[in-house]
C-alpha positions in Angstrom: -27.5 51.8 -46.1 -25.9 48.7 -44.6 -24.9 46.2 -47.4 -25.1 42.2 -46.6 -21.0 41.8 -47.2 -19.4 38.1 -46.8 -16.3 39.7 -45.0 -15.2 38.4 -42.3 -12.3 40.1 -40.6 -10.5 37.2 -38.6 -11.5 34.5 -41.2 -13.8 32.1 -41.8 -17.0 32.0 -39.9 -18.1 30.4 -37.1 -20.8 27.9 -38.4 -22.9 25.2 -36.6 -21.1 22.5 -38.4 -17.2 24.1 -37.0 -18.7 24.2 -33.3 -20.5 20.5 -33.3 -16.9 19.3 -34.8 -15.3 21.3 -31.5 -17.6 20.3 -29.5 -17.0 16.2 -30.6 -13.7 16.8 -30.6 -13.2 18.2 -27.0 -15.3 15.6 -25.5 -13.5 12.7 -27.7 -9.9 14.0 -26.1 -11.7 13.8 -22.6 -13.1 10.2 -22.6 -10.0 9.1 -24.2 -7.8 10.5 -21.7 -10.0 9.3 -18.5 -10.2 5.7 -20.4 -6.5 5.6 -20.6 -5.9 6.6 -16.8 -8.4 4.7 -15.6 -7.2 1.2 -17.4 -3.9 2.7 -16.2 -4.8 2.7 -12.9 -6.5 -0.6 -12.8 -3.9 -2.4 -14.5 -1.5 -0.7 -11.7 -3.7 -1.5 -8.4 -6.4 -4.1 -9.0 -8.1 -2.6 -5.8 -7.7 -5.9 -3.9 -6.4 -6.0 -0.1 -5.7 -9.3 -0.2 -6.1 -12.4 -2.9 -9.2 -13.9 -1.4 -11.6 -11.6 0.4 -14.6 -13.8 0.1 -12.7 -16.7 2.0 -11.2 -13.8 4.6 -14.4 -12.6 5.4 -15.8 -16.1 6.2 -12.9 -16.8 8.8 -13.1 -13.5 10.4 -14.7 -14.6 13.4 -11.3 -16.5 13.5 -9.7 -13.0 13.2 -11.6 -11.8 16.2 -10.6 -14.9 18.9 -6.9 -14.2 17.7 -7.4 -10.7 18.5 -8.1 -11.0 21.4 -5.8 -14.5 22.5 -3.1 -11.9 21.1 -4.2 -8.9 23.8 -4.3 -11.6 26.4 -1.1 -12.4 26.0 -0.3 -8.4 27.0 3.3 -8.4 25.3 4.7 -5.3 23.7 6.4 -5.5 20.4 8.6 -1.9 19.6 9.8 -2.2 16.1 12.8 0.1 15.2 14.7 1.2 12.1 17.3 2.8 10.9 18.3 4.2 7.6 21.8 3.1 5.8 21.5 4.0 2.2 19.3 1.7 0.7 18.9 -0.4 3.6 17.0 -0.1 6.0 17.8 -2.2 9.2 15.1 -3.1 11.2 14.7 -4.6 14.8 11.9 -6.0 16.7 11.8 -6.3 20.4 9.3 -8.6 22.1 8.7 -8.2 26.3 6.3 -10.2 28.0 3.3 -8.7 30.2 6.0 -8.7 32.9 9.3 -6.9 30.8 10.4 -10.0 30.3 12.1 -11.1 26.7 10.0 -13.7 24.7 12.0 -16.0 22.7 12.1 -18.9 20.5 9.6 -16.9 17.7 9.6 -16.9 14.0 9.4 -13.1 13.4 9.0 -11.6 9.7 7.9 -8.5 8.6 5.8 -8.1 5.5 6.5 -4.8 3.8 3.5 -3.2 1.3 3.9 -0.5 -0.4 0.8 1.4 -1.5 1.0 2.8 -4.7 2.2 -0.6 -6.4 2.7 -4.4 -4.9 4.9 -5.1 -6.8 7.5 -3.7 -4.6 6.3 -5.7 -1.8 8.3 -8.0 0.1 8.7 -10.7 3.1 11.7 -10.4 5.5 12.2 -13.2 7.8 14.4 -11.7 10.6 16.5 -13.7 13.1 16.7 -13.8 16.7 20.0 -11.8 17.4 19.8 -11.6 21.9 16.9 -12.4 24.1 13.6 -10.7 22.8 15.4 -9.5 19.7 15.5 -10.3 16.1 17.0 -7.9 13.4 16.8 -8.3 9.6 17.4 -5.8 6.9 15.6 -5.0 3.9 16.0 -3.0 0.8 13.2 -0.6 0.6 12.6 2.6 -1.7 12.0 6.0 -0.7 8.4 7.5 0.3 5.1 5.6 2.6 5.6 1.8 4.1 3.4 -0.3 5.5 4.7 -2.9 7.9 3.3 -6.2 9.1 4.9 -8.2 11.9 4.0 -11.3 12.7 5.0 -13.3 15.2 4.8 -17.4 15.1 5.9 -20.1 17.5 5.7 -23.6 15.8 3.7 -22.7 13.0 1.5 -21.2 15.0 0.4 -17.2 14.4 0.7 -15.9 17.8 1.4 -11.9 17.6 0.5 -9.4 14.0 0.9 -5.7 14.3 0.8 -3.7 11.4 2.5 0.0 11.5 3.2 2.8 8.4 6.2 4.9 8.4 8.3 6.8 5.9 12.1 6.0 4.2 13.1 9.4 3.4 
C-alpha cells in the first residue's frame, strides 16, 4: 500500500503560487531590460537625418534642379585620404568636364558618424594648387560618412557624399 507522504526529495514543492512568482519575475527582468535599451538607444540616436525634415521635404523639388544643375556641370570630384595616427589628411581634387582644374571654391567636408553625432564634425579645407584643397581632420576608428560640398560665392554648386573606413 502506497502511503500519501509530504516528502519531497529536492525540497520544497513546486506550487502554483512559486511558478506565477517565476513566471512575473522572468517577464518583469525582460521589459525592464528592453525599457532600458530602448530609452538607451533613443537618448543615443534620436532617429533624425537631419534637424528639420518637414521643411526638407517641402524644398525637395529644390533638391532635384540642383541635382541635376550639378550633373550639368559634368565635373569630377576624387576625394583621397590618408591615415597619420589620428589624423586623417584628406584631399579633394575638382576637374572640369574637360580635365581642367576648377578653382576659386569653398570646399568642406562634413564628417557623420553613424552610431552617435556627437562625433560629427565640419572641415573647411583650403585650396592648396589648382583644383586642390587639403584639410585634415581628427577622426576615430571604424565607419565615416563624408559630405563634400562645394560653394562659389555662397552659392552650393557641387555635394557628394561617400562612406569609408579609418582602421
Amino acid at each position: 500500500m502506497i502511503e500519501d507522504s509530504d516528502y519531497h526529495p529536492k525540497g520544497a514543492p513546486l506550487t502554483g503560487r512559486k511558478v506565477l512568482l517565476i513566471l512575473i519575475g522572468f517577464f518583469g527582468v525582460m521589459l525592464a531590460v528592453n525599457f532600458y535599451m530602448a530609452r538607451a538607444a533613443i537618448k543615443t540616436h534620436p532617429g533624425l537625418d537631419i534637424a528639420h525634415p518637414y521643411d526638407a521635404g517641402v524644398a525637395y523639388n529644390k533638391e532635384i534642379a540642383a541635382a541635376k544643375a550639378q550633373e550639368a556641370l559634368g565635373w569630377t570630384v576624387d576625394l583621397s585620404r590618408v591615415v597619420q595616427g589620428a589624423v586623417t589628411a584628406i584631399t579633394v581634387t575638382v576637374k572640369d568636364r574637360d580635365g581642367r582644374p576648377v578653382n576659386d571654391l569653398v570646399a568642406s567636408l562634413h564628417f557623420v558618424y553613424p552610431a552617435t553625432s556627437r562625433l560629427d564634425q565640419v572641415v573647411v579645407v583650403g585650396s592648396v594648387a589648382d583644383g586642390v584643397y587639403a584639410g585634415a581632420a581628427e577622426l576615430q576608428r571604424g565607419h565615416w560618412e563624408v559630405e563634400v560640398v562645394l560653394q562659389r560665392e555662397g552659392q552650393q554648386i557641387f555635394r557628394s557624399r561617400n562612406t569609408f573606413n579609418v582602421e
